[in-house]
N, C-alpha and C positions, 0 to 999 in steps of 0.2 A: 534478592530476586525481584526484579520491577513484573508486575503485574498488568497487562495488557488488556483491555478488552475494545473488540472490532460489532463494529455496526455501518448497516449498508447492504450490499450486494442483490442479487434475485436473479429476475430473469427480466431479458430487454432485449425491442428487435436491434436488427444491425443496422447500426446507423444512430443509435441512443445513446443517450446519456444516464450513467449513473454515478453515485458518490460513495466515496466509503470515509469511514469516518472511525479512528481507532485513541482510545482514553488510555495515560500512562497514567502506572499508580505513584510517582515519582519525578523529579526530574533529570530528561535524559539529553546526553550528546549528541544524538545522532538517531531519528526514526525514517519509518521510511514502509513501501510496499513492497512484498516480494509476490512471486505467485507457480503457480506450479500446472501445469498443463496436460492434460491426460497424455500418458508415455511417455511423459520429459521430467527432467530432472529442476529442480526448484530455481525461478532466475528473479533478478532482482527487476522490478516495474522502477522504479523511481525513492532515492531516499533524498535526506532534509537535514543540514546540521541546524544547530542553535544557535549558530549565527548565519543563518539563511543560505550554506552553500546547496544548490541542488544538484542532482546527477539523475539522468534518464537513460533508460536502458533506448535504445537507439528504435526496435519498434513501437517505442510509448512516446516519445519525443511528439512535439504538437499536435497532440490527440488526447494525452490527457494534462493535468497540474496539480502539485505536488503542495501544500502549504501546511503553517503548522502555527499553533499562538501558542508559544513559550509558558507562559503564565498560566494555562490551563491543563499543560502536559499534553496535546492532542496533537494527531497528524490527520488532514485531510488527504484524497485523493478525489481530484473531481474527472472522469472519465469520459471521453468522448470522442464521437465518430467512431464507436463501438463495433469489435468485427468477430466474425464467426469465432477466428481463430485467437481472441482474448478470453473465451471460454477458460476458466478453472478457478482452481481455490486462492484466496489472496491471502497471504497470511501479513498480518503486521511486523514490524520487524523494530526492533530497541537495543539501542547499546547506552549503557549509561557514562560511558566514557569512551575514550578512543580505544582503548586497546581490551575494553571488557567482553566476559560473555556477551555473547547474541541470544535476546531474549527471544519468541515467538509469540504472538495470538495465539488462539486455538484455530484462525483461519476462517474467512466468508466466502462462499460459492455465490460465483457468476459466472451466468447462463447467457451465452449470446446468441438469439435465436434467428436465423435464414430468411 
């Protein structure tokens, strides 16, 4: 079981920048953000293979970026041009190989304030 933990998130107006920053207890194949939006079902922000392939969920594409240093087990997400509707919880996301469980964070709330 890889053990996660996320730092980052808060509150920020629209139009900001913020970072989030998530620690693997392990090393993994593939991390990445996912996030969950009040009344919606959980969708993927941007994940990260270990040999740098990235994938962006299409309203995150050049707004935010995705990076990650292998050697430390960490995933960045750097966020920006922040909008109302990026408001919710981000949960980290870990798979330690291609076809393993999907690990979870416990998940960071952000607040995108009007």
């Amino acid at each position: 079981q890889v053990q996660l933990v996320e730092s980052g998130g808060g509150l920020v107006q629209a139009g900001g920048s913020l970072r989030l920053s998530c620690q693997a207890s392990g090393m993994i194949f593939k991390m990445g953000w996912y996030r969950q939006r009040p009344g919606r079902q959980r969708e993927m922000v941007a994940t990260i293979t270990s040999g740098g392939t990235m994938d962006y969920a299409d309203l995150t594409k050049g707004r935010f970026t995705i990076s990650r240093h292998n050697a430390k087990n960490t995933v960045d997400l750097e966020m920006g041009s922040l909008e109302v509707e990026d408001t919710a919880f981000y949960y980290c996301y870990a798979r330690a190989w291609s076809n393993a469980p999907i690990n979870w964070g416990q998940g960071t709330q952000v607040t995108v304030l009007s």
